[in-house]
C-alpha positions as CSV (number, residue, x, y, z in Angstrom):
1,X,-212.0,14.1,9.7
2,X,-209.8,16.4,11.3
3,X,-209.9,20.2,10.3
4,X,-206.7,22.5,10.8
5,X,-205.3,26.0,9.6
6,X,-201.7,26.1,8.8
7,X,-202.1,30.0,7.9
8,X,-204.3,32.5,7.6
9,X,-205.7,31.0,4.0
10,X,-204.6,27.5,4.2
11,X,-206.7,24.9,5.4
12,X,-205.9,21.4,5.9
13,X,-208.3,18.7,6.3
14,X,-206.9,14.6,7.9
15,X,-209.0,11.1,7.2
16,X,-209.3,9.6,10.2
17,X,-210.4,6.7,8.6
18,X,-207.6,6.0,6.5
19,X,-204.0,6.3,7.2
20,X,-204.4,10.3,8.5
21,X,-204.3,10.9,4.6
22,X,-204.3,15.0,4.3
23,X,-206.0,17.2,1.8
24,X,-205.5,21.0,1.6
25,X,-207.2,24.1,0.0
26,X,-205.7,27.6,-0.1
27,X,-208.8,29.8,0.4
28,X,-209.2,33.3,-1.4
29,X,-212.0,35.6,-2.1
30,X,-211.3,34.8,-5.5
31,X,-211.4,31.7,-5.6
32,X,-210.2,28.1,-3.8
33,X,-207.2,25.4,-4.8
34,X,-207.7,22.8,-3.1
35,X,-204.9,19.7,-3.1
36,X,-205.8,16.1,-3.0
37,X,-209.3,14.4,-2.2
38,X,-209.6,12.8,0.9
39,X,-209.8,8.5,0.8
40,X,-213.4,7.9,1.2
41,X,-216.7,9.5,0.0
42,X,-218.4,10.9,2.7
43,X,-214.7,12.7,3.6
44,X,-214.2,14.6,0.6
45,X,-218.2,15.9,0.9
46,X,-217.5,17.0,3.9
47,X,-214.2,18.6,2.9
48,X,-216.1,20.3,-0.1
49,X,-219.1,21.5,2.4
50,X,-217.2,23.2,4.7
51,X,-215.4,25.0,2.2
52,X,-218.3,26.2,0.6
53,X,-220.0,27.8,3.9
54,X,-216.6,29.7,4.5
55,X,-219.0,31.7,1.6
56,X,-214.8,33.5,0.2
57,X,-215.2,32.0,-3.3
58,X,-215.8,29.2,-5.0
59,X,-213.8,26.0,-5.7
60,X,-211.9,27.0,-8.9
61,X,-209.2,24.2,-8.9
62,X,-208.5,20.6,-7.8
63,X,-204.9,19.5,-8.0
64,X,-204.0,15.3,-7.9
65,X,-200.8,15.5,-6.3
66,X,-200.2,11.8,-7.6
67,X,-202.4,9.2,-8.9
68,X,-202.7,7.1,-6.1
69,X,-206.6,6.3,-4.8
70,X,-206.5,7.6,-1.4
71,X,-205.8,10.9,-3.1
72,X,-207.7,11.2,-5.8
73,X,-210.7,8.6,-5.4
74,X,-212.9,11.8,-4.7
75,X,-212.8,13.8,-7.5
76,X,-215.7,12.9,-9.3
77,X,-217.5,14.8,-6.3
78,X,-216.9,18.5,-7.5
79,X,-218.9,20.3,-9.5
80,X,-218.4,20.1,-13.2
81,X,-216.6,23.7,-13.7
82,X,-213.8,23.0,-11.3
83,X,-210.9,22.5,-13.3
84,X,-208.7,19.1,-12.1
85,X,-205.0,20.0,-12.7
86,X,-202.4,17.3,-12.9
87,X,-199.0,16.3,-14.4
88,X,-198.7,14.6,-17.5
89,X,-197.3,11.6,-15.5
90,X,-200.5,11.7,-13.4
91,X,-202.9,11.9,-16.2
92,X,-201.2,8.5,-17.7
93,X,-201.4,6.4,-14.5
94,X,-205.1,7.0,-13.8
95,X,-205.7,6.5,-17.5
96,X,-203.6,3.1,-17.3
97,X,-204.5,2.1,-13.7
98,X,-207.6,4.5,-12.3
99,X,-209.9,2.5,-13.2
100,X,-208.7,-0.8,-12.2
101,X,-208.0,0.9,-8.4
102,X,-211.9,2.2,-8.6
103,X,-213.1,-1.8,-9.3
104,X,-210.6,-3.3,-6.9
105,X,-211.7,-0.7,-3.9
106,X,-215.6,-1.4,-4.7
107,X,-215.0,-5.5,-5.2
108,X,-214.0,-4.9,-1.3
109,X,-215.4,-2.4,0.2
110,X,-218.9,-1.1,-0.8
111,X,-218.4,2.1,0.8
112,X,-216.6,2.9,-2.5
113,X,-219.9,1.6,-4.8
114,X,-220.2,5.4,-5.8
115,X,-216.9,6.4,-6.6
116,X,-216.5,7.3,-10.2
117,X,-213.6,7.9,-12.4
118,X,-212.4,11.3,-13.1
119,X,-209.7,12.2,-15.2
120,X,-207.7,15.9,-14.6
121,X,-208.4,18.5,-17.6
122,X,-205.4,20.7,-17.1
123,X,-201.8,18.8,-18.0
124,X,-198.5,20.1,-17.6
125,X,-195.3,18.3,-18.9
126,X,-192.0,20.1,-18.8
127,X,-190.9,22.8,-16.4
128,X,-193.4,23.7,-13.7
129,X,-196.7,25.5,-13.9
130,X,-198.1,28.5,-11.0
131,X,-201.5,28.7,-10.3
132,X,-202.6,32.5,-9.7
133,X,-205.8,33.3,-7.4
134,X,-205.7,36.8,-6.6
135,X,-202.5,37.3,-4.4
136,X,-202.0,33.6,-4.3
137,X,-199.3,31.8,-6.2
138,X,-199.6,28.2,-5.9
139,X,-196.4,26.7,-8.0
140,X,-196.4,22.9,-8.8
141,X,-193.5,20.9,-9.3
142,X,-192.5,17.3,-9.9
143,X,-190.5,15.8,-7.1
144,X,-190.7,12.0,-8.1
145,X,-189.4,8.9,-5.5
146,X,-192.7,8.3,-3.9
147,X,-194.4,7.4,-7.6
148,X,-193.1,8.8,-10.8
149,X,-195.7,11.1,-10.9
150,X,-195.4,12.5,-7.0
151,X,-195.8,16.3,-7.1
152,X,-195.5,19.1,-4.5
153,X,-197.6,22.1,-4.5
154,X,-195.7,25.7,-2.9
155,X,-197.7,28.9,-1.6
156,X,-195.3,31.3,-2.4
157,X,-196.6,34.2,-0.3
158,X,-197.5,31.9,2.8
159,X,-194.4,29.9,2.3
160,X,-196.1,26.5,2.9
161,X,-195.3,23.4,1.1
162,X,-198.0,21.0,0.2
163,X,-196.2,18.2,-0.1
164,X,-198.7,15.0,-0.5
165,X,-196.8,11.7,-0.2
166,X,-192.8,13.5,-1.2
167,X,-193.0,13.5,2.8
168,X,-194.5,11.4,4.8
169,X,-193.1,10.1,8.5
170,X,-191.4,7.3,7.0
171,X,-190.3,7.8,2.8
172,X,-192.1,5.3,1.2
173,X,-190.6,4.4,-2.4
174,X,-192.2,0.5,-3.4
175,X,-194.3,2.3,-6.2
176,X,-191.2,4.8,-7.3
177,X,-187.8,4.8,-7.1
178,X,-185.4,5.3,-3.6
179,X,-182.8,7.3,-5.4
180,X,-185.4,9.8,-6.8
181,X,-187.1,10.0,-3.7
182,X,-183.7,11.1,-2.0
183,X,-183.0,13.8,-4.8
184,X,-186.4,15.2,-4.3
185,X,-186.5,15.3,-0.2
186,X,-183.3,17.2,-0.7
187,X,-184.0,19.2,-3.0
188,X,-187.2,20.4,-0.2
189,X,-184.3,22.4,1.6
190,X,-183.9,25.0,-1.5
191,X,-187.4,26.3,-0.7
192,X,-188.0,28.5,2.1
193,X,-190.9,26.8,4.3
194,X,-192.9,28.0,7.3
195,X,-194.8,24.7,7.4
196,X,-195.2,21.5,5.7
197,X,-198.1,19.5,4.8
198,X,-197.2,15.7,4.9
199,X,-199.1,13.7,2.8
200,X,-199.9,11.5,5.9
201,X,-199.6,12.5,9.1
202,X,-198.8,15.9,11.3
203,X,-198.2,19.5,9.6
204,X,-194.6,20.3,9.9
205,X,-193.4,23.4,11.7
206,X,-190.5,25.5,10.1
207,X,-187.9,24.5,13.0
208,X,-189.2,20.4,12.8
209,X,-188.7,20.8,8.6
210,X,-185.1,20.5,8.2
211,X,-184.7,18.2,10.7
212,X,-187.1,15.9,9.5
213,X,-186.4,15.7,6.1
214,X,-182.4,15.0,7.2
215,X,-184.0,12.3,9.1
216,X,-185.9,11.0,6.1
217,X,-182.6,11.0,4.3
218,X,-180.4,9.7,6.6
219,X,-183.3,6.6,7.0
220,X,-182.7,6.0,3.2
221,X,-179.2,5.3,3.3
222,X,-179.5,3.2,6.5
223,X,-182.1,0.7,4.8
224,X,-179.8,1.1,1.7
225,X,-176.8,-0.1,3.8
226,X,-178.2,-2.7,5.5
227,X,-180.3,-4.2,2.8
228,X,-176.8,-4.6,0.9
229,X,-175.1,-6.3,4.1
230,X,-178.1,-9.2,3.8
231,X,-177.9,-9.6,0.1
232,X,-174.2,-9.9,0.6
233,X,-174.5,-12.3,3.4
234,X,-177.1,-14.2,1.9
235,X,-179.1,-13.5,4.3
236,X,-183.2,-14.2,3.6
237,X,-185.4,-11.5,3.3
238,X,-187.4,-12.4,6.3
239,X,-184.2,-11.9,7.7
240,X,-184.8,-8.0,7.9
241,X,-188.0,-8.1,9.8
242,X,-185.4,-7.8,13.0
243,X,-184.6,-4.1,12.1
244,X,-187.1,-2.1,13.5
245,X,-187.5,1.4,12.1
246,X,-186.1,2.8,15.8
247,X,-183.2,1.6,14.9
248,X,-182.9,3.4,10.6
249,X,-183.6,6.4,13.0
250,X,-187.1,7.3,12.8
251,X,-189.9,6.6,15.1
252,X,-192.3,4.2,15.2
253,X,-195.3,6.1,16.4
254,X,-196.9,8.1,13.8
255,X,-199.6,7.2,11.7
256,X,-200.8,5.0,14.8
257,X,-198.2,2.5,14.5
258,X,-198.4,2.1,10.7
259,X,-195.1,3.3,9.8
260,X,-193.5,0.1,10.8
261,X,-195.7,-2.1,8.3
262,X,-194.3,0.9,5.3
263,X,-191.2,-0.2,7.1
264,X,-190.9,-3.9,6.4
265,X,-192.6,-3.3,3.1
266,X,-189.7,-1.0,2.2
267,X,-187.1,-3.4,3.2
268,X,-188.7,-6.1,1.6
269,X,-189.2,-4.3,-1.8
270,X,-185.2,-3.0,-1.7
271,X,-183.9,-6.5,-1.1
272,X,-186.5,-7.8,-4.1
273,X,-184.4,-5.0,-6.0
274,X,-181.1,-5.7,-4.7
275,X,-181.2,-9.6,-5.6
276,X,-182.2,-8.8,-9.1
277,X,-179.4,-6.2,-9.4
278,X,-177.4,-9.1,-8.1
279,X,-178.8,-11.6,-11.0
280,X,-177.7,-8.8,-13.9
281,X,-174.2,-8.7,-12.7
282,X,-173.7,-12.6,-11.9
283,X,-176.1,-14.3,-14.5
């Protein structure tokens, strides 16, 4: 695991076992938030351990960015009076699908044979909610695409985004919606950012922000544009394994290469969605 600070009271820590998944706590002497669990077991301890020795307050709150295991498989590891803070969106997928991600990891991979389900204790619906520790506001807000659920945390004073999978180095939209994920990456420029936490990947310098997310967008309408030109040639959809991500205008380097595989996996699930669009208008 890979330990870095993005601020003076912002700490975030990268799996280097799977997919460079981030986690990130904003320390105070009155307390610790920390955002997302870390993939596997012995990750999120050591997360949790090192926070602990920095001996400036105790864990107060864990926030699950989204429901998705490689962010939230550890949260049965803090203690018992650390409240788990969600959105109600989040609370309904791990109620509906936690479980069944918990028995599928361990059926294939005993290093998960521990992991236990647990559930957030603090829900918010509509509008946003702030966390206050001390001098620290920590404001969440839903900014679906990635899931339905997807949500960013801001540090207002430090002006740091936490932004979990709303950013990654390729937008990656099979288990959400493209058109939300668009709305929401957009709607990152209104907030006024000195860094950025991907939810995968390298922190985000204020100068690189902008940039990247216009790159993020721009790649969205570029698989959205070619996608249509195969469905409307009847092209196959083994077809769009030729376009490389190079050429939608991101790289393919980061995250070790793995960007390209979200790649094809992206193009295949928007031509799935595009030939059953296809089906409701020409039945």
């Amino acid at each position: 695991m890979r330990r870095e600070r993005v601020s003076d009271d912002i700490y975030v820590f990268t799996s280097s076992l799977y997919a460079q998944v981030t986690a990130s706590a904003v320390v105070h002497r009155e307390g610790i938030v920390v955002m997302d669990t870390l993939p596997y077991p012995e990750e999120t301890r050591e997360m949790i351990d090192y926070l602990n020795s920095l001996g400036k307050g105790r864990i107060k709150y864990l926030i699950n960015s989204h429901w998705h295991a490689d962010h939230t498989f550890g949260n049965y590891l803090f203690e018992a009076d650390v409240q788990l803070v969600c959105h109600k969106r989040c609370y309904d997928n791990l109620v509906a699908y936690g479980q069944l991600a918990i028995d599928e990891a361990k059926a294939n991979n005993p290093e998960f044979e521990e992991v236990q389900l647990r559930i957030p204790d603090i829900i918010f619906d509509d509008g946003d909610l702030v966390l206050h520790i001390g001098n620290k506001s920590v404001e969440l807000h839903l900014l679906p695409g990635h899931t339905n659920d997807q949500t960013i945390a801001y540090v207002r004073e430090d002006k740091v985004m936490l932004a979990s999978d709303a950013m990654m180095p390729v937008p990656y939209f099979i288990a959400g919606d493209r058109h939300q994920m668009r709305a929401s990456l957009l709607a990152m420029l209104d907030f006024t950012l000195e860094s950025m936490v991907q939810g995968h990947g390298e922190v985000l310098l204020r100068g690189e922000i902008p940039k990247a997310i216009d790159a993020c967008v721009a790649y969205l309408d570029a698989i959205e544009e070619e996608v249509r030109r195969a469905v409307t040639r009847g092209e196959s959809r083994e077809s769009l394994d030729r376009l490389l991500i190079d050429d939608c205008g991101l790289s393919r380097i980061p995250l070790n290469g793995l960007v390209q595989e979200l790649h094809r996996v992206n193009l295949h699930h928007l031509y799935d969605e595009m030939m059953a669009e296809e089906t409701l208008d020409n039945p």
